[in-house]
C-alpha positions as CSV (number, residue, x, y, z in Angstrom):
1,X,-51.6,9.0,-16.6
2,X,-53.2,5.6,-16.4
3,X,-51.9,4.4,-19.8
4,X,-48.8,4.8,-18.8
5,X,-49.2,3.0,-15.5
6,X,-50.9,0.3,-17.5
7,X,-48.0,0.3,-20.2
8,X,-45.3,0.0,-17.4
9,X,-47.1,-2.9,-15.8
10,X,-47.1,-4.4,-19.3
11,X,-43.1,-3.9,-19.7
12,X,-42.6,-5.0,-15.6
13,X,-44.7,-8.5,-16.2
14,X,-43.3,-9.1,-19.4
15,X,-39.8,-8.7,-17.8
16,X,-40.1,-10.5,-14.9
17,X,-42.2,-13.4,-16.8
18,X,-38.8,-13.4,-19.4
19,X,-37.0,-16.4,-19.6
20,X,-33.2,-15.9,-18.4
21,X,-30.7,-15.5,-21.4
22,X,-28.6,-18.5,-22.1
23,X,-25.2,-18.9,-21.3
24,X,-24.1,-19.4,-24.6
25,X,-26.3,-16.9,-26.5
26,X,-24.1,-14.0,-23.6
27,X,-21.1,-15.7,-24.6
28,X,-22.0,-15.4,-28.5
29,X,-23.0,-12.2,-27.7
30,X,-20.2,-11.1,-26.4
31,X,-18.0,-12.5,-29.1
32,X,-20.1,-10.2,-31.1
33,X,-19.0,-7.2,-29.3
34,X,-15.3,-8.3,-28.8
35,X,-14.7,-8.7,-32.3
36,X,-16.8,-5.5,-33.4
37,X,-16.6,-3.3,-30.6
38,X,-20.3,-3.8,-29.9
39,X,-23.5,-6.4,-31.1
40,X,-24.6,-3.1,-32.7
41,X,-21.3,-2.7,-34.5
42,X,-20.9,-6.2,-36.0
43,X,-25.1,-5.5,-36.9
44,X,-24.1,-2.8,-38.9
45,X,-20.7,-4.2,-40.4
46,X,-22.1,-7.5,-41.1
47,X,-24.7,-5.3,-43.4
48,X,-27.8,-7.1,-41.2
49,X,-30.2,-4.5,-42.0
50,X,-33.8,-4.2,-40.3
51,X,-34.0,-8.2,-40.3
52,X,-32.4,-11.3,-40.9
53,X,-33.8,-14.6,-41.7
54,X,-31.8,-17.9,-40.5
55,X,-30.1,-18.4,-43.5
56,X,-28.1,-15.1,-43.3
57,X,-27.9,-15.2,-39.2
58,X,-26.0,-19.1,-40.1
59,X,-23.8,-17.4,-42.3
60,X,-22.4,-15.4,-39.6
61,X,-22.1,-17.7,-37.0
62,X,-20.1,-19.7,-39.7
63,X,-17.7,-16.7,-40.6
64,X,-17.3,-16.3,-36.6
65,X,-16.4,-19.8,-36.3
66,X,-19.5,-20.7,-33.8
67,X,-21.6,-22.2,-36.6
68,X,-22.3,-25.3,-34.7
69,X,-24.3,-23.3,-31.9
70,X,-26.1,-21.3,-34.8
71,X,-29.7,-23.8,-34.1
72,X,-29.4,-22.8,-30.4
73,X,-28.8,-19.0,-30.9
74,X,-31.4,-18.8,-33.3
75,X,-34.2,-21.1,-31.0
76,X,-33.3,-18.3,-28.5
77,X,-33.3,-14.9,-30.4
78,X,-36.7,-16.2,-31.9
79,X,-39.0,-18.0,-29.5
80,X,-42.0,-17.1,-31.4
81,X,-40.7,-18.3,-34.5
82,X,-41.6,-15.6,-36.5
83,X,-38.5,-16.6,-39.5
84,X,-36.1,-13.5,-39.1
85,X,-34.6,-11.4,-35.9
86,X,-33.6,-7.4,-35.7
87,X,-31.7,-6.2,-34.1
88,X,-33.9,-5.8,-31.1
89,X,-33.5,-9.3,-30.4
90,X,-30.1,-9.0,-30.4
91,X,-29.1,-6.2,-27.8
92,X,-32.5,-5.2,-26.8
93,X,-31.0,-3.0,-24.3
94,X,-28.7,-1.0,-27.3
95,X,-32.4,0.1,-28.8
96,X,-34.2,0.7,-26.4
């Protein structure tokens, strides 16, 4: 019982000490789900697979005519700069 007390703490700090999303990464994302019926759609008909590095994630914003805003998307899907995003950072709430 206390691991999970501890692991819901966890999840509640970690929320709560989130930033807020940014207007135009809920805008992109909902461009994403307009045009392909969900973000998880356009992940899976844009053939994403488990990760994408910036290169790839560029190329869509290009084909989706908001490649200009592809550096700010991508500074906020990836704040730890680990090089690629799933589809977690995407639509967390869609995998979870």
């Amino acid at each position: 019982p206390s691991r999970h007390t501890d692991a819901l703490a966890y999840i509640a700090r970690l929320t709560l000490s989130d930033f807020p999303e940014s207007h135009n990464l809920r805008i992109f994302r909902r461009h994403l789900a307009q045009s392909f019926g969900s973000v998880v759609g356009a992940w899976r008909r844009l053939g994403c697979g488990r990760q994408i590095p910036f290169e790839r994630f560029r190329e869509i914003c290009h084909a989706l005519n908001c490649g200009e805003f592809s550096p700010v998307h991508w500074c906020a899907l990836d704040p730890g700069c680990a090089g690629c995003i799933s589809l977690f950072e995407m639509d967390p709430e869609a995998v979870s």
